[in-house]
TIKENU-879021 format. One line per 4 residues: their letters; for each residue x negated, y, z of C-alpha. Coordinates in steps of 0.2 Angstrom, whole numbers, padded with zeros to 4 digits. Example, Ala and Ser with C-alpha at 12.3 -4.5 7.8 and 13.67 -1.06 7.14 Angstrom:
<nodes>
AS> -0062,-0022,0039; -0068,-0005,0036 .
</nodes>
This chain:
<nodes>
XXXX> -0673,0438,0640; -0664,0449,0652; -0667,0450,0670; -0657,0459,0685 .
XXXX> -0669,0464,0701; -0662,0473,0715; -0668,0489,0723; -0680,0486,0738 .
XXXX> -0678,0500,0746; -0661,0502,0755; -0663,0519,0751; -0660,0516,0734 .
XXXX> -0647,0502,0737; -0635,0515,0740; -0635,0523,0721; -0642,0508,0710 .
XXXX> -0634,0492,0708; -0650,0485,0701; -0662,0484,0687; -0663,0476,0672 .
XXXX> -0678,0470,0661; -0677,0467,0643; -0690,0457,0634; -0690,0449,0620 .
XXXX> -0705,0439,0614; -0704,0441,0595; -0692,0451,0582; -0675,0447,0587 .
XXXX> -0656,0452,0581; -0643,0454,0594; -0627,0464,0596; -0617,0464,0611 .
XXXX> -0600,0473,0616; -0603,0484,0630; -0586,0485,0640; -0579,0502,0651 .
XXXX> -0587,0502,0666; -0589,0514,0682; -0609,0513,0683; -0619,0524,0672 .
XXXX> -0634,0517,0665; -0651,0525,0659; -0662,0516,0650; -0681,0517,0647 .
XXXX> -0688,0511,0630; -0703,0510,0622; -0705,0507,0602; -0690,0513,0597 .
XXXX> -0679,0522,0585; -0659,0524,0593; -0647,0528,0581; -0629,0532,0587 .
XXXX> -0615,0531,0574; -0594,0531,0580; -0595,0521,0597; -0609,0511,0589 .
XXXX> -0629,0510,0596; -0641,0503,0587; -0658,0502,0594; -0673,0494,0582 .
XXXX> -0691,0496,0585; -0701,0506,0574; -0720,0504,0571; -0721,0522,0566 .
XXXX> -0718,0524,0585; -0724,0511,0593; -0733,0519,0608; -0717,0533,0610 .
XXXX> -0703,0530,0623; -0687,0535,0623; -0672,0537,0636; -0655,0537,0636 .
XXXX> -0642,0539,0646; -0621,0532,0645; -0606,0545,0647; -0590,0536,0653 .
XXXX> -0582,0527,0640; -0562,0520,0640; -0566,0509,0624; -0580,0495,0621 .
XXXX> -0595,0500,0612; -0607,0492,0602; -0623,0489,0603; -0637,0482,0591 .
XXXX> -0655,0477,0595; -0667,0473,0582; -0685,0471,0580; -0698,0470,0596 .
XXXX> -0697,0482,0610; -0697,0485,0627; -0681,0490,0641; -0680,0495,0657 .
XXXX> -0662,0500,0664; -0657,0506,0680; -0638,0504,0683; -0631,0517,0694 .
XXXX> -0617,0514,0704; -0602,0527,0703; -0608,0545,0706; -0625,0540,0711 .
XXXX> -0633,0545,0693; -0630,0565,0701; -0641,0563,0716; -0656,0560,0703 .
XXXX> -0653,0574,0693; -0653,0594,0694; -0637,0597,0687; -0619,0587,0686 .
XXXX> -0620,0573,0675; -0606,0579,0662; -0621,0591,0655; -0631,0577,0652 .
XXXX> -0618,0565,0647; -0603,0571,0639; -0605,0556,0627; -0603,0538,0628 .
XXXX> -0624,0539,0625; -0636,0552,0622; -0653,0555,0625; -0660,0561,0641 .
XXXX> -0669,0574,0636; -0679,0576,0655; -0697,0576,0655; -0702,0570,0669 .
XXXX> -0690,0555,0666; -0700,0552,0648; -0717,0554,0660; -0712,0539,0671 .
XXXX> -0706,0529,0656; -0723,0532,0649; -0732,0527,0665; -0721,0511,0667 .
XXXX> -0725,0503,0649; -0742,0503,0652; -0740,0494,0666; -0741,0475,0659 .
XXXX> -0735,0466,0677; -0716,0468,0682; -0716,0471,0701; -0729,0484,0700 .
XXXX> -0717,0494,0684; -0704,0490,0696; -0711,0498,0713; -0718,0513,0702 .
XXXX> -0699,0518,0696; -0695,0515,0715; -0705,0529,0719; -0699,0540,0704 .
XXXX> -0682,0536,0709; -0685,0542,0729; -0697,0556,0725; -0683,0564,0714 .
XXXX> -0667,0560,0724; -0659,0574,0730; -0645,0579,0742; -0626,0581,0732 .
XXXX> -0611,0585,0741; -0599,0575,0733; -0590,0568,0747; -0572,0575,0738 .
XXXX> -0573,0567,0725; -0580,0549,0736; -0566,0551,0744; -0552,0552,0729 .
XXXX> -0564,0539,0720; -0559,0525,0734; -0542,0531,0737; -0541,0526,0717 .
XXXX> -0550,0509,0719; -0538,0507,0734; -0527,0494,0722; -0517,0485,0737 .
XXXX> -0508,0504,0740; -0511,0509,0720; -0507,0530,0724; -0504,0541,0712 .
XXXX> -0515,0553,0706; -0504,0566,0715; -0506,0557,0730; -0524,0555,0728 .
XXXX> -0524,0577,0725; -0514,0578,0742; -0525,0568,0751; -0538,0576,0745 .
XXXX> -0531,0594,0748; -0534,0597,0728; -0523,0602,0715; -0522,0588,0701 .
XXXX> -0532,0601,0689; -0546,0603,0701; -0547,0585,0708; -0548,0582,0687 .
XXXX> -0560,0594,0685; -0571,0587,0698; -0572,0570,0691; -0575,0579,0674 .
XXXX> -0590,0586,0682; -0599,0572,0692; -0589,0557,0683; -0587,0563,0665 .
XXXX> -0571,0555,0665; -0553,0560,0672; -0547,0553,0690; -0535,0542,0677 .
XXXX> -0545,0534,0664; -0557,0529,0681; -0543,0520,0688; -0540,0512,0670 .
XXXX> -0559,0507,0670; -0558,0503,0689; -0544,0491,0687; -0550,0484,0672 .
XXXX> -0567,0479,0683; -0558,0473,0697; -0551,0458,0687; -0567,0453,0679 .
XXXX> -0572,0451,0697; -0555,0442,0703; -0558,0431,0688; -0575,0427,0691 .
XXXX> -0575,0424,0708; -0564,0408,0704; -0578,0400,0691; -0562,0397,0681 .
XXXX> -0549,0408,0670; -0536,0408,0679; -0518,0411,0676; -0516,0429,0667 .
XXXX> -0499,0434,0677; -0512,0425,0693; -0525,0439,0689; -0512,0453,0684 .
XXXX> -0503,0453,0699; -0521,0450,0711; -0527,0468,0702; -0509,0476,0707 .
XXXX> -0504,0479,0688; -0485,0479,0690; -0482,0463,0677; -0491,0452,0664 .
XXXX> -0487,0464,0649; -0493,0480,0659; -0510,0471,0662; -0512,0463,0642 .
XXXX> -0506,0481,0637; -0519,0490,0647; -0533,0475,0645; -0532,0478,0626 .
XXXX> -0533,0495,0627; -0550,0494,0639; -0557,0479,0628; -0549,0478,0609 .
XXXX> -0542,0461,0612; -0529,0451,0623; -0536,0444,0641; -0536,0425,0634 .
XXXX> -0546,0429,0620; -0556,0441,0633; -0563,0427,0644; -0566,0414,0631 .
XXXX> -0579,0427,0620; -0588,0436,0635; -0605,0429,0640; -0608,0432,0660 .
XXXX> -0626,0435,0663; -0636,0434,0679; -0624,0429,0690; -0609,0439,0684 .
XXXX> -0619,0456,0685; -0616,0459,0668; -0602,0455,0655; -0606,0456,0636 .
XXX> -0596,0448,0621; -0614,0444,0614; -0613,0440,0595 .
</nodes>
């Protein structure tokens, strides 16, 4: 039902984390909690009425637009999401790696995603979505958005805001965020504004979301819940109540509970609570 493929180009390697198909071969009903993440997704569909209601995404297929695509694009969120799939459709996601959705777009990406999804309202973006559902065999759908991608990437000075990003992922020497401004040679108010702009999100909540990933991947990396205090301490929160505290603030429920509900799909490359 869903499958990641990586970009071939190294190019593109740089910005996307990979691909993902969605195919479902006949009406289905599916809902998934989508969890914080630093990537920023935008996904291609055809078929399909969105509707969008408090943190909640509910995507259905629609005769009535059957041969119409749609695309959205995700904001930074600090809470899950959910999301609801009914009916028969077709997805095609790219997942961006942190900042790498700007150098694919004309303007910063707070002006296209100020929410945590929202249509992409880019022509030429519709244009390729149209081109790639008619194409029926995957390699070729994924070459042609290949060659979207590189004809439309562009050059970004963010190299700032790169720079505070990995002192933040930096968890071993866990600065501050007024550390992170000096290194930077930015006030705090401008180093937020700057991750406001490219980032949607302040330089703290990242860290939150950051934080919160890095202990998926300590986790999975093991192919076994560990100990919580093992994983708390591993991902530099400062004890076990910190780390429950900040997980249930990211997720809605406590660590334990956390591990045991998520599904990991392709290889740990994505993390739902499917339900």
């Amino acid at each position: 039902m869903i499958k990641t493929i990586a970009p071939s180009s190294k190019i593109l390697s740089k910005y996307i984390e990979h691909f993902y198909v969605f195919t479902n071969q006949g009406q289905i009903s599916m809902s998934y909690i989508a969890f914080p993440h630093t990537n920023t997704c935008i996904s291609l569909f055809q078929g399909v009425e969105i509707l969008r209601d408090n943190l909640t995404l509910t995507i259905k297929s629609d005769e009535t637009v059957k041969d119409q695509v749609s695309v959205e694009i995700t904001g930074k969120y600090t809470q899950p999401f959910f999301v609801n799939y009914q009916g028969l459709f077709k997805e095609i996601a790219i997942i961006f790696k942190p900042l790498g959705v700007n150098y694919f777009l004309k303007n910063d990406l707070i002006e296209y995603a100020p929410l945590f999804s929202q249509p992409l309202a880019l022509s030429h973006w519709h244009s390729i979505a149209e081109e790639l559902f008619m194409e029926e065999n995957l390699s070729k759908r994924i070459e042609l958005l290949e060659a979207f991608l590189l004809e439309n990437l562009t050059d970004k000075d963010d190299t700032i805001v790169r720079k505070a990003m990995l002192l933040i992922e930096d968890f071993e020497k866990d600065y501050t965020m007024q550390e992170v401004a000096e290194h930077c040679a930015l006030t705090i108010k401008t180093l937020q504004r700057n991750f406001k702009r490219l980032l949607t999100c302040t330089p703290s909540e990242y860290k939150r979301i950051a934080k919160f990933r890095y202990s998926l991947y300590k986790e999975g990396l093991q192919k076994e819940i560990k100990k919580l205090t093992e994983i708390a301490y591993e991902s530099n929160y400062y004890d076990q109540s910190y780390f429950i505290r900040d997980f249930k603030k990211l997720t809605g429920i406590n660590p334990k509970a956390f591990f045991q509900r998520v599904s990991k799909l392709e290889e740990n490359k994505i993390i739902w609570e499917i339900r």
